[in-house]
PLY file of the C-alpha trace (Angstrom):
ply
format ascii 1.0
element vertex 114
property float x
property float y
property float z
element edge 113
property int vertex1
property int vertex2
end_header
0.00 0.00 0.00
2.81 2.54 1.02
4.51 1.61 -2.06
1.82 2.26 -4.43
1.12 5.39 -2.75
4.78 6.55 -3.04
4.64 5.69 -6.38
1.30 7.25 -7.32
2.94 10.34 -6.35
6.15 10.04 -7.36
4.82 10.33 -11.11
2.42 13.11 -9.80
5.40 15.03 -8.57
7.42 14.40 -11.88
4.16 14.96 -14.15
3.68 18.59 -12.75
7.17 20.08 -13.80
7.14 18.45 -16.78
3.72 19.84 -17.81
5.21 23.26 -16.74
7.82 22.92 -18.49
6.51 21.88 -21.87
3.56 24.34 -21.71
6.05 26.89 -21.62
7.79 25.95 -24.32
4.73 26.02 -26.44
4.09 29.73 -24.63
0.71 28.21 -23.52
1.50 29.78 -20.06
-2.43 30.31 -19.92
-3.09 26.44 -19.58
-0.91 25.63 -16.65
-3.51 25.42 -13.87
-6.01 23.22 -15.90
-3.01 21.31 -17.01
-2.06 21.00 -12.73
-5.03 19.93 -11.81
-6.06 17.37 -14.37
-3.00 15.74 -13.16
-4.52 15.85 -9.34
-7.56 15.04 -10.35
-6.09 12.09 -12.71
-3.65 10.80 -9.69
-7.20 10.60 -7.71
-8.53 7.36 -9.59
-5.58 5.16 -8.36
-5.71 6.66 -4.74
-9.52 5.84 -4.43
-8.69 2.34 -5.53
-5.64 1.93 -3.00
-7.97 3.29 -0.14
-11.07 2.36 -0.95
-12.42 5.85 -0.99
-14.99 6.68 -3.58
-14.84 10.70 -3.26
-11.60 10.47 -4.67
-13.15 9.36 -8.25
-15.58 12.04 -7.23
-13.12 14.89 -6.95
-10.79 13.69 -9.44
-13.31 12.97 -12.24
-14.52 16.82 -10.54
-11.25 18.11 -11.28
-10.85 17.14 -14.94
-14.04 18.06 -16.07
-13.54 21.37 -14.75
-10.39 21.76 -16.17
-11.46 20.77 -19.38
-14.34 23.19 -18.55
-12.58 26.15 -17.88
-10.25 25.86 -20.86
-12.93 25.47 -23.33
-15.44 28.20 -21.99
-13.30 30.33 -20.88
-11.33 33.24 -22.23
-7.53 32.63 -22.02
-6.88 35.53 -19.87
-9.18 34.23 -17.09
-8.09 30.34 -17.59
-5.48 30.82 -14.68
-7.51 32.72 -11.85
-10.96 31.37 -12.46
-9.69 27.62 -12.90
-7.83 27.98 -9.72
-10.78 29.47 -8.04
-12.71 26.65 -9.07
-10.15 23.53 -9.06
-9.78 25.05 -5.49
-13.60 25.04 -4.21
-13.68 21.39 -5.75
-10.90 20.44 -3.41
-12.17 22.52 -0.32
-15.48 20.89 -0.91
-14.15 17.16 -1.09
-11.86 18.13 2.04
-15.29 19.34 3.86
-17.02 16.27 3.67
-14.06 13.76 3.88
-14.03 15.73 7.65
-17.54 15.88 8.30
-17.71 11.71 7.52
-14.50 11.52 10.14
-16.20 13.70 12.86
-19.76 11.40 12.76
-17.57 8.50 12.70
-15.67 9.62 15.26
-18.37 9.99 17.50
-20.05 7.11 16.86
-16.66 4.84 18.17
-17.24 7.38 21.35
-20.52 6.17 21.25
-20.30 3.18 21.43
-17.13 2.89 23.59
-19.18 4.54 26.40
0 1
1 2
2 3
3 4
4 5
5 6
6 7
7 8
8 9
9 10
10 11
11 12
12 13
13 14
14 15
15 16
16 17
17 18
18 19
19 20
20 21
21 22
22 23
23 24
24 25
25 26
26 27
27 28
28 29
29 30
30 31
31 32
32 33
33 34
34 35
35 36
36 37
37 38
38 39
39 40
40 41
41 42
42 43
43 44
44 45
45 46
46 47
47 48
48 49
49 50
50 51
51 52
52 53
53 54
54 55
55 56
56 57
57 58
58 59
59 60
60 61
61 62
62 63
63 64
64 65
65 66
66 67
67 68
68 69
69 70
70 71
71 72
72 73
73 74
74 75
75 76
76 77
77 78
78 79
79 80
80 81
81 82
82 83
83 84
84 85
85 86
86 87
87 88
88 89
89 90
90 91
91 92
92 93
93 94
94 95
95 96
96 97
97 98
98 99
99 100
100 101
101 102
102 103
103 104
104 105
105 106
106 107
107 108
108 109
109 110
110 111
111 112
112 113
């Protein structure tokens, strides 16, 4: 488990710099976020897999579409700020409810430990 993990983001971590790199060649500064976050949302599927976690095909399936979302609807000058707005709410959203299912379950081992 720790090893898929490690690797899971080991090409995460190797796939963001790269992306950066080669978007900048191209001088397609503009697509950088959306190009970021697909590759969170993308590293997702495995984690939900290794965990058995379901939000994480949630968020990362989330996360693609709206970076596919953003780069087609939007204009290039507001790619950057309003994909990161939104890639952002998807991930403070996911991180809301992942606590909210560890507080309830938290209290229901108090619960029952009483």
């Amino acid at each position: 488990m720790n090893r898929t993990f490690n690797r899971v983001n080991t090409i995460q971590w190797i796939a963001i710099p790269v992306a950066i790199v080669f978007l900048n060649i191209f001088h397609r500064a503009d697509l950088i976020v959306p190009a970021i976050a697909t590759i969170v949302g993308v590293h997702l599927f495995p984690l939900a897999r290794l965990f058995r976690y379901s939000l994480h095909y949630v968020t990362g399936a989330s996360l693609v579409v709206w970076s596919a979302a953003s780069v087609f609807l939007l204009r290039r000058e507001s790619i950057a700020s309003i994909g990161a707005l939104g890639t952002a709410a998807i991930l403070l959203l996911s991180a809301v409810y992942t606590l909210a299912i560890a507080v309830r379950a938290s209290r229901r081992i108090a619960v029952s430990a009483k």
